[in-house]
MARDRENPA-489918 format. One record per residue (C-alpha): x, y, z; residue in one letter. Coordinates in pm, 1 decimal, decimal comma, padded with zeros to 6 digits. Last residue first. Layout:
# residues N
<pt><east>X</east><north>Y</north><up>Z</up><zake>A</zake></pt>
...
***
This chain:
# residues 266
<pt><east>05108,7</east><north>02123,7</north><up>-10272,6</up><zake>X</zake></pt>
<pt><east>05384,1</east><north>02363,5</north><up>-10328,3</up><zake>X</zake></pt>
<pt><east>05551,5</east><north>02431,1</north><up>-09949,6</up><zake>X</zake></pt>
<pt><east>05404,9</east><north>02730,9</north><up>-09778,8</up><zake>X</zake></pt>
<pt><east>05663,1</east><north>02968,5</north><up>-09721,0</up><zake>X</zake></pt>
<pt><east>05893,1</east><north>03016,0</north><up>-09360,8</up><zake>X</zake></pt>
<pt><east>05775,7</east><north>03345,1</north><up>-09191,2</up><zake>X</zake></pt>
<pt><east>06145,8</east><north>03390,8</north><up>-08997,4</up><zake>X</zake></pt>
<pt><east>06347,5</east><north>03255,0</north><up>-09246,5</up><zake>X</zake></pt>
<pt><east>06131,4</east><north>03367,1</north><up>-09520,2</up><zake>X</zake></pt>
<pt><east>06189,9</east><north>03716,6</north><up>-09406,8</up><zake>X</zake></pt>
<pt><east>06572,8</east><north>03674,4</north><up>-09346,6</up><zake>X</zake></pt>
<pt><east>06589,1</east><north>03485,6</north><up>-09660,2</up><zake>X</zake></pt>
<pt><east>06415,0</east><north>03804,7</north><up>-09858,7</up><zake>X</zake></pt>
<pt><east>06599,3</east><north>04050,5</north><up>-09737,7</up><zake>X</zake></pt>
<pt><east>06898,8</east><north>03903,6</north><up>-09820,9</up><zake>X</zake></pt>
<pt><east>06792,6</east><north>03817,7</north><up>-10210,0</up><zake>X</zake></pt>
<pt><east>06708,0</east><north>04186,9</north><up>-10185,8</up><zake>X</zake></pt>
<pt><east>07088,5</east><north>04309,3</north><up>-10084,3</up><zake>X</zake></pt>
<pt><east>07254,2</east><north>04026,6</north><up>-10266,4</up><zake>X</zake></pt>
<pt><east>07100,2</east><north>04126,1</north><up>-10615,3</up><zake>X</zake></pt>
<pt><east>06734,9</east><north>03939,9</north><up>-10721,0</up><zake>X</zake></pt>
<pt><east>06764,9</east><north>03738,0</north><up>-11101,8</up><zake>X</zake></pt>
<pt><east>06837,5</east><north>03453,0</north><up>-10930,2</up><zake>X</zake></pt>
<pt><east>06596,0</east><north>03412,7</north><up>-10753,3</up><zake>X</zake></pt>
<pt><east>06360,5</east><north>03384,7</north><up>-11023,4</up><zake>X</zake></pt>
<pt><east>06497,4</east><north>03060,6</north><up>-11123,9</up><zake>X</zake></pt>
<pt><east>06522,1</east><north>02900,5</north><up>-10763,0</up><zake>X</zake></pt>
<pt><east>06148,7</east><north>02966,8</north><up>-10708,9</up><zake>X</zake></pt>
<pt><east>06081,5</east><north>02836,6</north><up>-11035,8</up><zake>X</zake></pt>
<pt><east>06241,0</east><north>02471,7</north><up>-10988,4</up><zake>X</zake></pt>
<pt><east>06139,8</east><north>02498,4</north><up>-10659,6</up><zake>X</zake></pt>
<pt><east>05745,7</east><north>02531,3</north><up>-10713,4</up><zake>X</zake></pt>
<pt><east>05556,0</east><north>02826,8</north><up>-10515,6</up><zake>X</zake></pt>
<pt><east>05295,9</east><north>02741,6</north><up>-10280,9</up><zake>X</zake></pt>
<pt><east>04910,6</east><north>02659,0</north><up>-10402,5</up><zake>X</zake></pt>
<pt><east>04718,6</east><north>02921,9</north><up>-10246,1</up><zake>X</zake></pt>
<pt><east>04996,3</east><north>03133,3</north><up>-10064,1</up><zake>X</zake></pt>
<pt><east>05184,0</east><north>03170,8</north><up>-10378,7</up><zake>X</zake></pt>
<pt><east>04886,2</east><north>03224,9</north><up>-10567,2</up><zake>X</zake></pt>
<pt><east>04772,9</east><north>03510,7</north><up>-10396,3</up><zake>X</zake></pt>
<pt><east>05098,7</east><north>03706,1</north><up>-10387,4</up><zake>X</zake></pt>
<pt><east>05088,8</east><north>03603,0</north><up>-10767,6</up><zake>X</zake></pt>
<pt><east>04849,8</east><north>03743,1</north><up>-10792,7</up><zake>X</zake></pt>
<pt><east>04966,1</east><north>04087,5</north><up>-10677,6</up><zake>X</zake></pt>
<pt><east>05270,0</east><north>04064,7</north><up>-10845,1</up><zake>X</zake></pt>
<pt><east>05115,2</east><north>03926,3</north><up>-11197,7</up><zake>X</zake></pt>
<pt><east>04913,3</east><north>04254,2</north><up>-11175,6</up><zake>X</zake></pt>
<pt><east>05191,9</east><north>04521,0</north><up>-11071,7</up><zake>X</zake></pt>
<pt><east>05417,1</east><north>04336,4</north><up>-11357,2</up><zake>X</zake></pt>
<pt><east>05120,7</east><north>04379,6</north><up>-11632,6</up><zake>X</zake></pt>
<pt><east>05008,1</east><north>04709,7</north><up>-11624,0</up><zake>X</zake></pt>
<pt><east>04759,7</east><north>04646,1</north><up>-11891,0</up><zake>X</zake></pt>
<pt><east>04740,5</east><north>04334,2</north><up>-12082,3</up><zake>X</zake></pt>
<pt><east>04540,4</east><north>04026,2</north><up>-12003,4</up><zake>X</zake></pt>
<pt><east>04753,2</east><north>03793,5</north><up>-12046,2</up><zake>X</zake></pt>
<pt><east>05004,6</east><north>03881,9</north><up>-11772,6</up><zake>X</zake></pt>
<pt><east>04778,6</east><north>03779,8</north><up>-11523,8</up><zake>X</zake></pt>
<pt><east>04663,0</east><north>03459,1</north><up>-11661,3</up><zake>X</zake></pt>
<pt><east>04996,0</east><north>03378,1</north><up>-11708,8</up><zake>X</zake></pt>
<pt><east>05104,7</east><north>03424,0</north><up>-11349,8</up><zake>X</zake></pt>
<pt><east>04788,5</east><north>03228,4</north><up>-11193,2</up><zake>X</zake></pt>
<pt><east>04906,9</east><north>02944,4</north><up>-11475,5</up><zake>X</zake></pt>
<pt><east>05244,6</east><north>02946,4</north><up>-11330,2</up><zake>X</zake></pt>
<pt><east>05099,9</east><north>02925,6</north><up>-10951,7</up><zake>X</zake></pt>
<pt><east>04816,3</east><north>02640,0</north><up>-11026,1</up><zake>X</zake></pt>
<pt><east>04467,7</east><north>02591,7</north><up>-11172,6</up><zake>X</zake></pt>
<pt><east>04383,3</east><north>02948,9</north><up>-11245,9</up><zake>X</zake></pt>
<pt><east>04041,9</east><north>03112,4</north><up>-11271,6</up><zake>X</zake></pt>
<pt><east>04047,1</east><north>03253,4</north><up>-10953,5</up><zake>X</zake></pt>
<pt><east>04401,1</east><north>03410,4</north><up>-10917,4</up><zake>X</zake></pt>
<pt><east>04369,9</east><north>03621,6</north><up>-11293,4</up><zake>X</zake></pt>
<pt><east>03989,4</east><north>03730,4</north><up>-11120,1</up><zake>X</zake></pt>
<pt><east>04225,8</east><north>03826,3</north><up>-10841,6</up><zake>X</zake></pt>
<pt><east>04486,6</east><north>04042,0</north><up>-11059,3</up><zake>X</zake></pt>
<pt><east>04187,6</east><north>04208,4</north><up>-11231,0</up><zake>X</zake></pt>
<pt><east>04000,1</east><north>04247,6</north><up>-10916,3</up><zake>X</zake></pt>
<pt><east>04311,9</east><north>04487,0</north><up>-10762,1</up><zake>X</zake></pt>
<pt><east>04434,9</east><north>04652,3</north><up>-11097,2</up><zake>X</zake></pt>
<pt><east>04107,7</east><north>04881,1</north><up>-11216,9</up><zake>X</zake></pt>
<pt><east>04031,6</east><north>04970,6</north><up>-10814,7</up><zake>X</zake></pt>
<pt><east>04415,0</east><north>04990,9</north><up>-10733,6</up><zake>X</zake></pt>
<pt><east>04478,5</east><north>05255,8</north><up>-10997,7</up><zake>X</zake></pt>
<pt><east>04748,6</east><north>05249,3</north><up>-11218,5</up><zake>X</zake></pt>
<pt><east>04600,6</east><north>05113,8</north><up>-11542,5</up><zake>X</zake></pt>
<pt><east>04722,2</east><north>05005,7</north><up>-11910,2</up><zake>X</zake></pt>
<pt><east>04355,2</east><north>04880,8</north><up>-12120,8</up><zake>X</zake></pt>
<pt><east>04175,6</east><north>04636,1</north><up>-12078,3</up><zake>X</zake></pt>
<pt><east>03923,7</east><north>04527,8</north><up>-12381,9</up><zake>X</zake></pt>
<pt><east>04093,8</east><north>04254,6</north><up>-12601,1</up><zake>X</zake></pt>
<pt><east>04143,2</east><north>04053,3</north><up>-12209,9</up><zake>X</zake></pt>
<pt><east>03800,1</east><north>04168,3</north><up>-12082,1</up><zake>X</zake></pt>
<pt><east>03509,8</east><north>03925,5</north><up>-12084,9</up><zake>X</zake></pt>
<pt><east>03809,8</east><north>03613,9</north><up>-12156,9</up><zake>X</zake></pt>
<pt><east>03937,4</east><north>03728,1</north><up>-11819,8</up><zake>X</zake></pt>
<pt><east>03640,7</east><north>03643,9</north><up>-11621,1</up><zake>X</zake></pt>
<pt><east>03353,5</east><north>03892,3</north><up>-11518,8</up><zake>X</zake></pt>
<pt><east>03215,0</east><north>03999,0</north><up>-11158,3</up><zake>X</zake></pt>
<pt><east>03484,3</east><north>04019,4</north><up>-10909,8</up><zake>X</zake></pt>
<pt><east>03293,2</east><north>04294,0</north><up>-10741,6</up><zake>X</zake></pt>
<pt><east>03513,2</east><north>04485,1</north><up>-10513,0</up><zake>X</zake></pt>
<pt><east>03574,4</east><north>04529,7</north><up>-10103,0</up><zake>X</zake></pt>
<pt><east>03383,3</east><north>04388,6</north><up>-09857,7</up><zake>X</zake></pt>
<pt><east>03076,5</east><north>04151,8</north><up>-09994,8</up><zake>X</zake></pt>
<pt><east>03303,8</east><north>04121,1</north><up>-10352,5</up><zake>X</zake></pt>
<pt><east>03621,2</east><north>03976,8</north><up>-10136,3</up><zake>X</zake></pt>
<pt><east>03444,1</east><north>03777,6</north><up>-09861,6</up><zake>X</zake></pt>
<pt><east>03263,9</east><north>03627,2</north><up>-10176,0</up><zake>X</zake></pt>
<pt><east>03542,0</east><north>03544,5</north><up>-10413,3</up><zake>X</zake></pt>
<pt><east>03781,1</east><north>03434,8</north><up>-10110,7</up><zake>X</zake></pt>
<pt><east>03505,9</east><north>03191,3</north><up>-10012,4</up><zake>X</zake></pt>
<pt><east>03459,5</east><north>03042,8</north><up>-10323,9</up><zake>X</zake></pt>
<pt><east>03847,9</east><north>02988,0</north><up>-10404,8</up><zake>X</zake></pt>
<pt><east>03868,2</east><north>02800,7</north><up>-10059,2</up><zake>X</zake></pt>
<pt><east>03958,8</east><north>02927,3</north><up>-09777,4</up><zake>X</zake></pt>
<pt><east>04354,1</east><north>02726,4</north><up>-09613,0</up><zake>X</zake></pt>
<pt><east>04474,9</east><north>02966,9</north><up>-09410,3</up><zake>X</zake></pt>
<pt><east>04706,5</east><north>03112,5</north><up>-09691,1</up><zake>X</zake></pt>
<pt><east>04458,8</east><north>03198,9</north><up>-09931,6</up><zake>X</zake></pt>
<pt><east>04272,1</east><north>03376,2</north><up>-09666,3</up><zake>X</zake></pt>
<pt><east>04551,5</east><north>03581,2</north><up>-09611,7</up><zake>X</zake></pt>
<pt><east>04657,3</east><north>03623,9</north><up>-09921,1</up><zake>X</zake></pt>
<pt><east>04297,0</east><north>03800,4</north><up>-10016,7</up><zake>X</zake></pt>
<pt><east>04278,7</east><north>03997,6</north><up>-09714,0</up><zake>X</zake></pt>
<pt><east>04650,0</east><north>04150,3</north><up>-09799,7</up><zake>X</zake></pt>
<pt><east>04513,2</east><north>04221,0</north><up>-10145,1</up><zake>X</zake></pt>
<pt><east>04197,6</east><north>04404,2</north><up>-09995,9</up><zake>X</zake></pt>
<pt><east>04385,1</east><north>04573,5</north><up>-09789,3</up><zake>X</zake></pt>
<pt><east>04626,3</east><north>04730,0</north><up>-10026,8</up><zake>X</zake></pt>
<pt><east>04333,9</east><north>04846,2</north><up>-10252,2</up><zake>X</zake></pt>
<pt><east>04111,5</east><north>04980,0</north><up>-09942,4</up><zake>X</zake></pt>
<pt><east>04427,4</east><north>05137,6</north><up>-09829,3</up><zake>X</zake></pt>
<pt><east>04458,8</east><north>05305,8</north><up>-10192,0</up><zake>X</zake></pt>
<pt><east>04111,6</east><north>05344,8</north><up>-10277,9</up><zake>X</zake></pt>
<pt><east>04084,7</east><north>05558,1</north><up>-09919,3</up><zake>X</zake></pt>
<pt><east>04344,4</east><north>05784,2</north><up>-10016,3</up><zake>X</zake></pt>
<pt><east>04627,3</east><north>05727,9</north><up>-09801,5</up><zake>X</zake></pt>
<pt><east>04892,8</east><north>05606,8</north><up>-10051,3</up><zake>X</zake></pt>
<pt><east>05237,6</east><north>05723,6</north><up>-09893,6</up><zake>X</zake></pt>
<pt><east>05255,5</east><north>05677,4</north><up>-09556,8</up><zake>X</zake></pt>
<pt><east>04872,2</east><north>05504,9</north><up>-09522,5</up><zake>X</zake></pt>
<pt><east>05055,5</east><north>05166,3</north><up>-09694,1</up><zake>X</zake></pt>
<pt><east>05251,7</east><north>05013,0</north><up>-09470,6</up><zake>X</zake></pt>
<pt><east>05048,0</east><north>05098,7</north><up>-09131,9</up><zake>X</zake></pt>
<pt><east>04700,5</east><north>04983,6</north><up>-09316,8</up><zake>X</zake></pt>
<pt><east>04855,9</east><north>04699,1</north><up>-09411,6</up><zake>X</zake></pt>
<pt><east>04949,8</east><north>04602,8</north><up>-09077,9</up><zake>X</zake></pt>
<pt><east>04601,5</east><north>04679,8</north><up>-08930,9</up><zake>X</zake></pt>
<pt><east>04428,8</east><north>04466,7</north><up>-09184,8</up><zake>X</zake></pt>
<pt><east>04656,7</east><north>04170,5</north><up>-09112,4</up><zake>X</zake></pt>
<pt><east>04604,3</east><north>04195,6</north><up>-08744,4</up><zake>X</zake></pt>
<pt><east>04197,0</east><north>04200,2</north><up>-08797,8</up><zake>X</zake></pt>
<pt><east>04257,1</east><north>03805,0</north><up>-09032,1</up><zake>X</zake></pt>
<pt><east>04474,9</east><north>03727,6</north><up>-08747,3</up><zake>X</zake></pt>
<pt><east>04816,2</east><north>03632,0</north><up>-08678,0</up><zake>X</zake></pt>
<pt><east>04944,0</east><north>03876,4</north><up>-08888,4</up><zake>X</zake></pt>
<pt><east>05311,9</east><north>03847,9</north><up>-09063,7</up><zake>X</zake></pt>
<pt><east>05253,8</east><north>03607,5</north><up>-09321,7</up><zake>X</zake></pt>
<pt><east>04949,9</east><north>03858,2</north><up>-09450,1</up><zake>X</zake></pt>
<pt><east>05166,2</east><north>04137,8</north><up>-09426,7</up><zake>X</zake></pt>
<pt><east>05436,7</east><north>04050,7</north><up>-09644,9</up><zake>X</zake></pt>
<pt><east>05183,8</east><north>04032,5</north><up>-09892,1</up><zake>X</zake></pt>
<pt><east>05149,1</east><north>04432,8</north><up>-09877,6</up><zake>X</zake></pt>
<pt><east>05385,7</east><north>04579,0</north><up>-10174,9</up><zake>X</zake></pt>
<pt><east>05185,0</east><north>04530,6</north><up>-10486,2</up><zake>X</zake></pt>
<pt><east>04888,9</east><north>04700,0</north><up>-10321,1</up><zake>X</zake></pt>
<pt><east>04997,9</east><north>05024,2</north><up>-10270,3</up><zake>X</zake></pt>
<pt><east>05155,0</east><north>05054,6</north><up>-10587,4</up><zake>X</zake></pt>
<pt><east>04807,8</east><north>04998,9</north><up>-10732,6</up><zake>X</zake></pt>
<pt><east>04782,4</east><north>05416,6</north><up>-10745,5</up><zake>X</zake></pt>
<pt><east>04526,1</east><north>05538,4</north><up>-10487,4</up><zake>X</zake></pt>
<pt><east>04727,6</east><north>05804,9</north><up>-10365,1</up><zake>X</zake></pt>
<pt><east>04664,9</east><north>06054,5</north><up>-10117,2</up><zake>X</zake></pt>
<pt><east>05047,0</east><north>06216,5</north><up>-10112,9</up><zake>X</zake></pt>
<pt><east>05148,1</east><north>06060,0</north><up>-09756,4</up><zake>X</zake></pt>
<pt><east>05483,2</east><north>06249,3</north><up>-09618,8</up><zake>X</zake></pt>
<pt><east>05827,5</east><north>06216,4</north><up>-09698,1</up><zake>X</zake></pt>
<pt><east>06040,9</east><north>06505,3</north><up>-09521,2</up><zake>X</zake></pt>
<pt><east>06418,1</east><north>06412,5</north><up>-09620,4</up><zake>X</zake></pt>
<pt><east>06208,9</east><north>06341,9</north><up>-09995,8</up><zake>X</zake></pt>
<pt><east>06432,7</east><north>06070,4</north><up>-10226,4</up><zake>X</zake></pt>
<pt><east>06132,4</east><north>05832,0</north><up>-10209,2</up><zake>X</zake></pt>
<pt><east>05847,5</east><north>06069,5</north><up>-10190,7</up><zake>X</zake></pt>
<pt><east>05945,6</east><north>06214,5</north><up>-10499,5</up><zake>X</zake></pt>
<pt><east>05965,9</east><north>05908,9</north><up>-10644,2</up><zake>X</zake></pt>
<pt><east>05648,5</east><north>05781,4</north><up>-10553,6</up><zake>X</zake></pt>
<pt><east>05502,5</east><north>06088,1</north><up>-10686,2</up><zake>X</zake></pt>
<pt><east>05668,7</east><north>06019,6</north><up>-11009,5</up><zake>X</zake></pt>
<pt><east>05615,0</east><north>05678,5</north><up>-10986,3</up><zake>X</zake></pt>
<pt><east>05879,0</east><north>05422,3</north><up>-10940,9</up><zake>X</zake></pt>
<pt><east>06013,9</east><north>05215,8</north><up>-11211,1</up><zake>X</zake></pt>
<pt><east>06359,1</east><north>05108,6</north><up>-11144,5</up><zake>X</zake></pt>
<pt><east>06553,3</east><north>05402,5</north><up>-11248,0</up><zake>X</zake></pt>
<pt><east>06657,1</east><north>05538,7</north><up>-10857,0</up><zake>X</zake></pt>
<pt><east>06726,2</east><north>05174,2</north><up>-10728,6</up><zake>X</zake></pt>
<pt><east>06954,4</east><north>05258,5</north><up>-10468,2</up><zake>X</zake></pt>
<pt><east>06700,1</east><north>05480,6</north><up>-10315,9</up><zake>X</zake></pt>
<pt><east>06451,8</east><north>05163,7</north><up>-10219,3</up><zake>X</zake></pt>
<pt><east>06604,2</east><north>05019,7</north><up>-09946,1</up><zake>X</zake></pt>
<pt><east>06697,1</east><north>05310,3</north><up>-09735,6</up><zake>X</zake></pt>
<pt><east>06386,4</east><north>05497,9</north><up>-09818,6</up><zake>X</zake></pt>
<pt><east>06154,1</east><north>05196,8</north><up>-09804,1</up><zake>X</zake></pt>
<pt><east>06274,3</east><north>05053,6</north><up>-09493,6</up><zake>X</zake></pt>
<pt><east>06257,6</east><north>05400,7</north><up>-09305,1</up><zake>X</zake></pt>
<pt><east>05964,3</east><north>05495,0</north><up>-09418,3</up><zake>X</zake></pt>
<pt><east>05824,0</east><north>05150,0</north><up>-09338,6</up><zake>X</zake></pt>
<pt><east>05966,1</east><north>05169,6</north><up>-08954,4</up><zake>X</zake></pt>
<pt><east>05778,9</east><north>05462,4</north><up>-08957,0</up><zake>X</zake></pt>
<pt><east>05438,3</east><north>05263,0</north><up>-09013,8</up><zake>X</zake></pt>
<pt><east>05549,4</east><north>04967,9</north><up>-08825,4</up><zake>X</zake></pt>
<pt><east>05604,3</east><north>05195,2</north><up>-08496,1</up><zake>X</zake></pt>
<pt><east>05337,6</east><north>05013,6</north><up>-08284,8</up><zake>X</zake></pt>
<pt><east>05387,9</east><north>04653,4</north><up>-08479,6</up><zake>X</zake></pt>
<pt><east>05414,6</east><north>04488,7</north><up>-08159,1</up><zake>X</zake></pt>
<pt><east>05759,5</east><north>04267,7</north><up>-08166,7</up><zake>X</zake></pt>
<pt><east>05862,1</east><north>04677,8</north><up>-08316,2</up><zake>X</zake></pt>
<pt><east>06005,9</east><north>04719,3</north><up>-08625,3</up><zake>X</zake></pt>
<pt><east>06287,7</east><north>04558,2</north><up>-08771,0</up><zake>X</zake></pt>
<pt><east>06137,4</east><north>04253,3</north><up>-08968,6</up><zake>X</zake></pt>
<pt><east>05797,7</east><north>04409,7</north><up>-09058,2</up><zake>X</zake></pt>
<pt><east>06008,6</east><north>04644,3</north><up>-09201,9</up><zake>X</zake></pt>
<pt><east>06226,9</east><north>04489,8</north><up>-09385,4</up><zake>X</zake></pt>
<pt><east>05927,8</east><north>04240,9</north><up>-09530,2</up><zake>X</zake></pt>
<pt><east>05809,9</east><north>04640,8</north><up>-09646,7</up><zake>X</zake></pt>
<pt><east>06097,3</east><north>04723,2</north><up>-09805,9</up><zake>X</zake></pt>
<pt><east>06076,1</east><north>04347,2</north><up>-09988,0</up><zake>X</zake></pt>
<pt><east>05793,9</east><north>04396,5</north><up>-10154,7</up><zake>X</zake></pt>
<pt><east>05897,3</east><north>04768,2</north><up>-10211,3</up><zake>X</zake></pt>
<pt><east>06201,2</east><north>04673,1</north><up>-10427,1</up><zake>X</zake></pt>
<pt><east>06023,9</east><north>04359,0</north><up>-10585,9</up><zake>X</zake></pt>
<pt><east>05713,5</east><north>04641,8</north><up>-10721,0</up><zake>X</zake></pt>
<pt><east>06000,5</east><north>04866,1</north><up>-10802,1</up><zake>X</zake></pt>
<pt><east>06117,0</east><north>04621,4</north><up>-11071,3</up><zake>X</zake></pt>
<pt><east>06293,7</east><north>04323,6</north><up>-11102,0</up><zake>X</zake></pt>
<pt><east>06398,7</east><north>04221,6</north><up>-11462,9</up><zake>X</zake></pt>
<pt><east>06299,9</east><north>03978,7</north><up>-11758,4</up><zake>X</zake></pt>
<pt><east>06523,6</east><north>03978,9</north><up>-12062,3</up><zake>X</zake></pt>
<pt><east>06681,1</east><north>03692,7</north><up>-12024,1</up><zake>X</zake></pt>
<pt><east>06326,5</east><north>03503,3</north><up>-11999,8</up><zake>X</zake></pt>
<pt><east>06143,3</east><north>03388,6</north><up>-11652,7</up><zake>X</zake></pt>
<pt><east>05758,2</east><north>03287,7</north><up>-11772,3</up><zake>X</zake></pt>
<pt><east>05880,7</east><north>03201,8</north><up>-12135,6</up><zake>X</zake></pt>
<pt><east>05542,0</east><north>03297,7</north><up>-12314,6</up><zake>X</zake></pt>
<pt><east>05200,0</east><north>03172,7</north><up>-12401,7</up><zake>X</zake></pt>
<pt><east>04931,3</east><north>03291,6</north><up>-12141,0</up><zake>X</zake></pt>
<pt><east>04815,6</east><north>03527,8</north><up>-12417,8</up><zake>X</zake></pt>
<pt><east>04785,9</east><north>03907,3</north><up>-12448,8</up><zake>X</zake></pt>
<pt><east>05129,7</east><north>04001,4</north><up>-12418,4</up><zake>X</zake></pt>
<pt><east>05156,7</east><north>04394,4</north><up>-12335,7</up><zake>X</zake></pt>
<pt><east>05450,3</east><north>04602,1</north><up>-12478,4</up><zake>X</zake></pt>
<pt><east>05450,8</east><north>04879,5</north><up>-12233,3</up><zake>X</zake></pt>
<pt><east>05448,5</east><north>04600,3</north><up>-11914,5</up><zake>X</zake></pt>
<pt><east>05578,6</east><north>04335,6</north><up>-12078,2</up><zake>X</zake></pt>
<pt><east>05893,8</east><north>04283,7</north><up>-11985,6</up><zake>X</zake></pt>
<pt><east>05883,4</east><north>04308,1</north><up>-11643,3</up><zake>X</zake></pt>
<pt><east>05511,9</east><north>04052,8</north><up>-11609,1</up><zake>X</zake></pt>
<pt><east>05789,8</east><north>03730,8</north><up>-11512,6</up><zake>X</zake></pt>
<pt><east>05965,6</east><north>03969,5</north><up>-11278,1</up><zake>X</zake></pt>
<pt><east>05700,1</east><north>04099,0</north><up>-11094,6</up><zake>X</zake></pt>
<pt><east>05487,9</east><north>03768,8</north><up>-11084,9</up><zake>X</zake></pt>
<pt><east>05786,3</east><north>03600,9</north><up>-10905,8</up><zake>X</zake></pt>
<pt><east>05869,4</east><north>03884,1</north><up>-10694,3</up><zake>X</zake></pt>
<pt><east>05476,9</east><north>03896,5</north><up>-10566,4</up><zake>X</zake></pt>
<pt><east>05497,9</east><north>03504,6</north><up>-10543,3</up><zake>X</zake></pt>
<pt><east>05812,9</east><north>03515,8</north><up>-10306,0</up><zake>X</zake></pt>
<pt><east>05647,2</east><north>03640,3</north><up>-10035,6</up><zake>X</zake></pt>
***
């Protein structure tokens, strides 16, 4: 879980002023959370206080992300998003924007199967990004962890990913001068994963990420969701990024990790 928040706060600060190398302080003063932490951790909430089986997770998520998320009016949402956020009637908007796949690791700890993971994504995500590139986007990601996380190597990610859901067909050095700033899940989704695949450990799956440009703290969250489960986090960064959460999130997330404990870095 932590891997999303790590990747969101490292890829903060460049998000309009893209990097476009793996060289940079990963956690620098001047990194931040944004809304892709926020809803991270809405949705952990939710998968926390809903039901022991799931059958009100979806509006258990409006609930999470509403209460959760409204405090943080200037952190980055989406107009729609916003909208949605501060709505007393909040109802899907068919979005395919890569906000719906930012959000979903929690999932993936939460399932017990690689069908139970699909099913909660789907709940967290069809209340505000319904169009079919948005659940495909969110599941997809929540696939990808999963796998990670029971133990599937690189190679079989890469193919259950590109037989199901997207072609991860080029490598970052084909389009790091070429990407440009993108909001969809179809043109964020195998970016982030291609950023997974060719790294050799959690930082470098972060600095791949943010290397490549475009919308850089929704890519370097959803690889690092990836990542974390792949390799595990290390402390000393864990404890870094940490510390940039308030007591609300940083709550959230120990009562999530509490009760999904993270892989240890191997």
């Amino acid at each position: 879980m932590i891997g999303a928040i790590i990747g969101d706060i490292a890829g903060s600060r460049f998000e309009w002023h893209n990097h476009r190398s793996k060289q940079f302080d990963l956690l620098a003063s001047d990194c931040f959370f944004t809304d892709d932490s926020i809803m991270s951790l809405a949705v952990c909430d939710a998968l926390l206080h809903c039901r022991p089986d799931y059958s009100n997770l979806s509006q258990q998520a409006v609930i999470s992300m509403q209460t959760i998320g409204r405090p943080y009016p200037d952190c980055g949402y989406g107009g729609r998003f916003w909208n949605w956020m501060y709505s007393d009637h909040p109802r899907p908007y068919n979005s395919f924007g890569n906000g719906a796949a930012m959000r979903v690791s929690g999932c993936e700890y939460a399932g017990d199967s690689l069908e139970e993971v699909k099913k909660l994504s789907r709940a967290v995500t069809e209340v505000t990004h319904n169009h079919p590139e948005g659940l495909k986007g969110a599941e997809a990601t929540a696939v990808a962890v999963y796998l990670a996380r029971t133990g599937k190597s690189k190679d079989e990610i890469r193919r259950y990913i590109t037989k199901n859901y997207y072609p991860v067909d080029f490598t970052l050095d084909d389009i790091r001068n070429i990407y440009q700033f993108n909001e969809t899940c179809q043109d964020t989704v195998p970016q982030a994963m291609e950023a997974f695949f060719e790294s050799t450990d959690f930082e470098d799956a972060i600095r791949n990420a943010v290397s490549i440009g475009g919308d850089s703290d929704t890519l370097a969250a959803i690889t690092g969701s990836i990542a974390e489960a792949y390799y595990g986090v290390p402390d000393p960064i864990r404890a870094k990024a940490q510390q940039y959460l308030d007591d609300l999130l940083s709550g959230i997330l120990e009562e999530f990790e509490h009760r999904y404990p993270p892989r240890a870095e191997s």
